[in-house]
N, C-alpha and C positions, 0 to 999 in steps of 0.2 A: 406499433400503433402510431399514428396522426399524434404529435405532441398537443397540436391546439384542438383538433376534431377527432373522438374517440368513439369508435362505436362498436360493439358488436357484432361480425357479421350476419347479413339480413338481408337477403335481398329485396325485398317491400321496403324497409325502412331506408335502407342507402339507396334505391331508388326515388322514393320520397323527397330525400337529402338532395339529389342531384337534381329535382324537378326544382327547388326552391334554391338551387345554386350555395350549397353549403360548402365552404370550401376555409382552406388553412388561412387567407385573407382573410384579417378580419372587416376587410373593407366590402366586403360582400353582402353585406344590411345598406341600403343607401341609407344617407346622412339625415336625409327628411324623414324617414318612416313613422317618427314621433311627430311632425309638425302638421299645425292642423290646415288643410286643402281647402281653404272657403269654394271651388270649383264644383265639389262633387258631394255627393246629399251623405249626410250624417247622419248617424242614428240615434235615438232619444235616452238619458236616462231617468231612470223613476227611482222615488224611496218611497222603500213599500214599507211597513207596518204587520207583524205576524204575530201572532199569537205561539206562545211556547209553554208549553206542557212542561219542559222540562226545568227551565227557571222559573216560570209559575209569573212570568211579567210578560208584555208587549214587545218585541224585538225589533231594529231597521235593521235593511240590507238595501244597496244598490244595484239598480236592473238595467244594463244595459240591452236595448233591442236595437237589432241588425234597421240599416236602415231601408224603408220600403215594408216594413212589419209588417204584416196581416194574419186576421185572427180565420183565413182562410187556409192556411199553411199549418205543418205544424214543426216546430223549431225544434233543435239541438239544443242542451244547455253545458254552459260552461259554468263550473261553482269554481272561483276564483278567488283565493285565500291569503289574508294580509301577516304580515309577522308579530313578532311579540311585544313589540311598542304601538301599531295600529289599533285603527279600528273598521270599520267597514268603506271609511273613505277614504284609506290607506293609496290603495291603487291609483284612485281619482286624483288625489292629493299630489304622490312621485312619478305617476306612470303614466299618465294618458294614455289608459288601454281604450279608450271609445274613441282618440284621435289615429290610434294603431292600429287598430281596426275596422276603422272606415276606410283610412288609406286602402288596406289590403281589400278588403270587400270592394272596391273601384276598379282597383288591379286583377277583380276577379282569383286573387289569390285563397281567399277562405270561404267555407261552406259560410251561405247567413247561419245566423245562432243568436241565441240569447245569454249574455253572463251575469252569472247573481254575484255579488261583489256584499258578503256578509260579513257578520263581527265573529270570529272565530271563539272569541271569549265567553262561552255560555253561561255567565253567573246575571243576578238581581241587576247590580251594578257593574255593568260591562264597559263602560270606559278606561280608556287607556290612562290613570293617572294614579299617582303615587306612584310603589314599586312596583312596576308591572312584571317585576322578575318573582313575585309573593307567590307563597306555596296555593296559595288558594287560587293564584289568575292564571298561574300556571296549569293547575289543577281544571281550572275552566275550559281551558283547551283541549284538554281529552273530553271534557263533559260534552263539546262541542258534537261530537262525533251520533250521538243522539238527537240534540237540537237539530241539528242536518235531516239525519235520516226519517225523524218523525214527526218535527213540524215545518221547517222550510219548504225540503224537497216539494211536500205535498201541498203547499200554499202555492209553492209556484206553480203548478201540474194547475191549480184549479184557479188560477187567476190570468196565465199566459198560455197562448195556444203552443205548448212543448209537447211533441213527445216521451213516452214513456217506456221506450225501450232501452234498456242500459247501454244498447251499442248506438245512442244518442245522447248520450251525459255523460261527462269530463269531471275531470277535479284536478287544479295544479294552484298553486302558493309559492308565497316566497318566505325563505327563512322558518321559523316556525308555523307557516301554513302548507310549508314544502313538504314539511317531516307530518304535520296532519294530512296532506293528500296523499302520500305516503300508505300512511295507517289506516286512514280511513278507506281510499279506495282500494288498496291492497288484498283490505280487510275487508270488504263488501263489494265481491265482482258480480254479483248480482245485482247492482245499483251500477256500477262505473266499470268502462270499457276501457277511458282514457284514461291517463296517469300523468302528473307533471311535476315534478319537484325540483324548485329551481333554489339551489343554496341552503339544502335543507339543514335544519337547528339538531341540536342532541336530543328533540325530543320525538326523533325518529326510531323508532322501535327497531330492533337488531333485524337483520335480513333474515336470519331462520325463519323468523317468526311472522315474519311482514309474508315470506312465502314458506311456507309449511309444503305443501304441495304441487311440483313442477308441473304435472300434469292441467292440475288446477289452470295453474299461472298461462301456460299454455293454449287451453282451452279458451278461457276468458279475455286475456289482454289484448286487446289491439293494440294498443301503445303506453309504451313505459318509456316516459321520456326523464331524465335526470342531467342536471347543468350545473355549475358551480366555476365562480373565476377562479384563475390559479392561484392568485394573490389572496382567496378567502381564508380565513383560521377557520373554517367550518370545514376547508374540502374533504377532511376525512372521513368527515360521515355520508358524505355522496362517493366518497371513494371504496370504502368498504361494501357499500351497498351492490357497486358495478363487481364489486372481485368476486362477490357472492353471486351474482346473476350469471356473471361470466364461467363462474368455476362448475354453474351447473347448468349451462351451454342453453340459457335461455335469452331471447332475442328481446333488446332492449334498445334506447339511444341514452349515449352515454355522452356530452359535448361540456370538454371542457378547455378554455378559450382564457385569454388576457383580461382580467376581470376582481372586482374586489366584492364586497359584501352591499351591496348598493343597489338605487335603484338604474342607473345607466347599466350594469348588467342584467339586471331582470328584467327590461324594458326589451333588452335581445332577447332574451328566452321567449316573452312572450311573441314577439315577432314570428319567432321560429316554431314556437309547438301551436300555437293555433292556424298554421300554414298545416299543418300536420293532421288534424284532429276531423273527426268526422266523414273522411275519404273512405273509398271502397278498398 
């Protein structure tokens, strides 16, 4: 295998790869991808306001729309998940995923989409402070996995013109939202086609379990993408993940590259899996 680009073979996915020029350079992201292009139209974000059943309080999330939006179309989405010291405006914060993805939507590089950028933390009090390592914020995180599927999804379904077919909605994180996209869409392929788990946490569920059923896996995935820098203390658990997918000859991407626990590596990832996502 590729020391710095690892994948399974695939021929859809390493041809994907080769379309967006993936290669053992890691000079192969141009250096601007993150910087924002005053030349070419940007897309808006909003904080929305939802109602949650399952905390029983008012929730925000950030919405990115594709720029050129219209409630005459109907959108792909992307649930894009922050780590275990964020909160919903994690990404906004380290990442500039809406200057990332303008760039690329210029480039004609990604399908338009809409990304909800939510608090993964499902409890009353969902800010990131104190210990956010507490059994209970921890515990919020899996509680997350309902707040998702029964009041977000459907707030956004009835506020933005998205589609509602699962093979138009994504889920990818970083760190602790890696290992919830993970579980969550692993665990609900009747909701999510796409998969993205960039540096996933130990609170990624064991791969038996995340796939029970290869046939399942097979049917359903369009893309299972998995990344991790080599320098992370985490890669283990993105590494066991690829040995299990591998050992049961199921078609994944697996890119692991010069890179530490951070946001300069997740800012690549996302470059890379939303170049990926929502294709034929």
């Amino acid at each position: 295998m590729i020391h710095q680009l690892k994948t399974l073979a695939c021929s859809t996915i390493l041809t994907l790869f080769a379309a967006i020029a993936f290669s053992q350079d890691k000079n192969a992201i141009p250096s601007n991808f993150d910087v924002e292009n005053q030349a070419i139209l940007h897309g808006k974000i909003d904080t929305i306001s939802y109602s949650s059943k399952v905390t029983g309080v008012d929730r925000h999330a950030l919405v990115y729309t594709t720029p050129g939006y219209s409630n005459q179309k109907k959108y792909p989405v992307l649930y894009l998940l922050h780590g275990i010291g964020g909160d919903e405006s994690e990404w906004l914060r380290g990442g500039n995923p809406q200057v990332i993805l303008d760039n690329l939507f210029a480039l004609k590089k990604i399908q338009p989409m809409i990304v909800v950028m939510p608090n993964g933390r499902a409890m009353k009090d969902d800010r990131a402070t104190g210990n956010v390592m507490a059994a209970d914020k921890v515990a919020a995180f899996a509680a997350f996995e309902q707040d998702l599927l029964k009041d977000l999804i459907p707030f956004v379904e009835s506020k933005y013109s998205v589609s509602t077919d699962r093979k138009k909605r994504a889920i990818a994180g970083l760190s602790m939202g890696g290992g919830q996209s993970l579980n969550f869409g692993l665990g609900n392929l009747d909701k999510f086609a796409w998969i993205g788990a960039f540096s996933a946490a130990p609170n990624t569920k064991q791969p038996e379990v995340l796939v029970p059923d290869i046939n399942v896996f097979k049917k359903n995935v369009k893309l299972l993408y998995i990344s991790c820098g080599e320098s992370d203390g985490l890669l283990n658990i993105s590494e066991r993940t690829h040995d299990y997918l591998e050992g049961k000859g199921l078609e994944h991407a697996y890119v692991i590259e010069p890179g530490q626990h951070d946001f300069v590596f997740w800012k690549r990832s996302l470059y890379r899996f939303s170049q990926l996502i929502f294709k034929s």
